[in-house]
N, C-alpha and C positions, 0 to 999 in steps of 0.2 A: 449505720442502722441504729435507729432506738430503739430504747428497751420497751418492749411492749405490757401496757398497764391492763389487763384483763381482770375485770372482778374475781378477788380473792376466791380459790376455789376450794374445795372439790364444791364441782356441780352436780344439783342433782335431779331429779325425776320429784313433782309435790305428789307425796304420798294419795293425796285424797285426788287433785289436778292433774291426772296422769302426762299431759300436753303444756307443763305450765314448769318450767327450768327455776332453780332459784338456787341461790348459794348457800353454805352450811353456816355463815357471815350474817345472810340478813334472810333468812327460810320463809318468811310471810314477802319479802319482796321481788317477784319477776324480775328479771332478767329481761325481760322481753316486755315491750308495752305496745299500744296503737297509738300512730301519729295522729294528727285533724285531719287528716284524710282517709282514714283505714285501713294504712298502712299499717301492719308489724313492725317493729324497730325495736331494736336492742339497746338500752341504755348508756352503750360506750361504742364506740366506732372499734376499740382494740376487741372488744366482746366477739364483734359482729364478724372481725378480721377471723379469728379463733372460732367461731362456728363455722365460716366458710370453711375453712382450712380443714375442718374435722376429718369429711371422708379421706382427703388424700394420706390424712395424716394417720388414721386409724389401717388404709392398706399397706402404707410404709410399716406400720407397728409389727401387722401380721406379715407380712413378706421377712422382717429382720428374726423377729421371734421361728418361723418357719426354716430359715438357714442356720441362726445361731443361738436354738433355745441353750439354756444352762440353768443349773441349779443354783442361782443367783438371789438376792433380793429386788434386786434392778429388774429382771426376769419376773420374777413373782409379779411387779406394779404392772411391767408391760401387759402379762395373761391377764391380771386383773383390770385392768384398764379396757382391754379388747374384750373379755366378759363384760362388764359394764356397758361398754357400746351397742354391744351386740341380741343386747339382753338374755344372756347367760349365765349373768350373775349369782 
């Protein structure tokens, strides 16, 4: 398997674009564009892999934190990570 190259993160919500993703890296530039068709498309194929991936990955987060919460720091990114998803935050 290779390593996958996903635009440096944390990603975020544009403060003013509430529907407009952008990285803490480059904050004025989407993550997400339109092709010549009007298409959506995400800047990197690994991007686009990694948004797919998000829900399943966000119920695996809450299913593991659900059986094995701790007072961790590891634990703290997971809650806050699924706050963040969730809009919890």
């Amino acid at each position: 398997m290779r390593d996958m190259l996903p635009t440096k993160g944390p990603w975020l919500q544009h403060p003013d674009y509430p529907h407009c993703l952008a990285s803490v890296e480059e904050p004025t530039m989407s993550l997400l564009t339109v092709d010549d068709d009007g298409y959506g498309a995400f800047l990197s194929a690994d991007d686009c892999r990694l948004a797919a991936a998000a829900p399943e990955l966000l119920d695996a987060l809450k299913a593991v934190v659900s059986v094995a919460d701790r007072a961790t720091v590891e634990f703290d990114k997971a809650r806050a990570a699924i706050a963040k998803a969730t809009g919890v935050a």
